[in-house]
C-alpha positions as CSV (number, residue, x, y, z in Angstrom):
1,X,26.7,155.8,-20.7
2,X,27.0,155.5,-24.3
3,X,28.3,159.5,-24.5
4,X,32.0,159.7,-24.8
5,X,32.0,163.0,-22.4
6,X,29.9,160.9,-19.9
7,X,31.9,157.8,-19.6
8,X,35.2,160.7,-20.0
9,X,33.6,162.4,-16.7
10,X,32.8,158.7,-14.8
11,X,36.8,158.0,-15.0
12,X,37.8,161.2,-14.1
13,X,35.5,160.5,-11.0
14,X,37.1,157.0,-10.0
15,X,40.4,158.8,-9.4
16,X,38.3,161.0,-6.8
17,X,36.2,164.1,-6.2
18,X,36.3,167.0,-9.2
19,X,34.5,170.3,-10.1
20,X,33.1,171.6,-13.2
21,X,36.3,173.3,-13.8
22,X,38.2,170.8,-12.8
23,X,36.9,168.0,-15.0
24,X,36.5,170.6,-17.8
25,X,40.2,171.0,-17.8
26,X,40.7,167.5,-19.0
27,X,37.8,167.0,-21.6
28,X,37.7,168.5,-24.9
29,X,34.2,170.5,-24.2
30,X,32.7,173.6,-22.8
31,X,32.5,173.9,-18.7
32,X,29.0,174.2,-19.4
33,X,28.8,171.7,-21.3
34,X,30.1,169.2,-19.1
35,X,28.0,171.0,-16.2
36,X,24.9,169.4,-18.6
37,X,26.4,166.0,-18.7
38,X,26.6,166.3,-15.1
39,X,23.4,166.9,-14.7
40,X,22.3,163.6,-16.5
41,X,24.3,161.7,-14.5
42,X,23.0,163.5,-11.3
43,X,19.4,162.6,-12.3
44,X,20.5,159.1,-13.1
45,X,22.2,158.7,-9.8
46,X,25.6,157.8,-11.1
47,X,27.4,161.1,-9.1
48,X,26.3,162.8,-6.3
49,X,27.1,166.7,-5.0
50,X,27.7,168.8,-2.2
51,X,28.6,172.4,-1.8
52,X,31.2,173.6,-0.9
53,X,30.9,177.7,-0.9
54,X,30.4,178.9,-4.1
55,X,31.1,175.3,-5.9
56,X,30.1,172.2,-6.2
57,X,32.3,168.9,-5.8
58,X,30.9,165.7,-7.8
59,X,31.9,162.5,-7.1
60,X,30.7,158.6,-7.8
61,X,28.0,157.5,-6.0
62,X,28.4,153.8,-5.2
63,X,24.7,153.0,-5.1
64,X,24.4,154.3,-8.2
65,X,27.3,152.9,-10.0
66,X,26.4,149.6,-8.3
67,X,22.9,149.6,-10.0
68,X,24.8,150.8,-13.2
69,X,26.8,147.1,-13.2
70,X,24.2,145.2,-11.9
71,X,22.2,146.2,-15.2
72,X,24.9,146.0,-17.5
73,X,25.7,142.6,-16.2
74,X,22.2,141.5,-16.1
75,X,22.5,142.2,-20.1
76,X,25.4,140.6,-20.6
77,X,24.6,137.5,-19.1
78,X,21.3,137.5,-21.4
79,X,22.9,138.2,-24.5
80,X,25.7,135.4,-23.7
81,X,22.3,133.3,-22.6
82,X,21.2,133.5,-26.3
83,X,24.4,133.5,-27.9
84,X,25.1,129.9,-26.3
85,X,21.5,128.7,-27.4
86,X,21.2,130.0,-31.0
87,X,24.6,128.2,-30.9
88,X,23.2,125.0,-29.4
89,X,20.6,125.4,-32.1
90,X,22.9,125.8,-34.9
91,X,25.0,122.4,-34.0
C-alpha cells in the first residue's frame, strides 16, 4: 500500500465496483498500467473480480482489507508499545 496509484485505486473501490477503464479515468496513469497495479492487489487479496462479458469488475474484498487493518494495527500498537517504553526509559 505504500504506491500512490495503489492506495488511488483502494479509494476509488470504497465508493463501489469499477473497471480498468473506469478507474483509469480518474488516475493519472496508463489503463494498463493500472490493470498491473490491479494485479498486485489481486494476488494480495485486497480486490477481488468477476466477469462480466468481455470485462472485468474489481471491487474490495473485505477479507482482504480486514487482514490489511488487522496488520497495520498490529504495527501501530507495537510501535506506540515502544514509543511509550523508550519514553518510560528516558524519564
Amino acid at each position: 500500500m505504500s504506491d500512490r496509484t495503489r492506495r488511488a485505486i483502494v479509494m476509488a473501490l470504497v465508493e463501489g465496483e469499477r473497471t480498468v477503464g473506469e478507474l483509469a479515468d480518474g488516475l493519472p496513469v496508463s489503463q494498463p498500467a493500472v490493470s498491473q497495479h490491479l494485479k498486485v492487489l489481486k494476488h494480495v487479496g485486497v480486490v477481488s473480480d468477476r466477469a462480466e462479458g468481455t470485462r472485468r469488475i474489481y471491487r474490495l474484498n473485505e477479507a482482504g482489507v480486514g487482514a490489511l487493518r488487522d496488520q497495520l494495527d498490529l504495527f501501530w500498537n507495537r510501535t506506540m508499545a515502544s514509543f511509550e517504553q523508550l519514553m518510560e526509559e528516558d524519564s
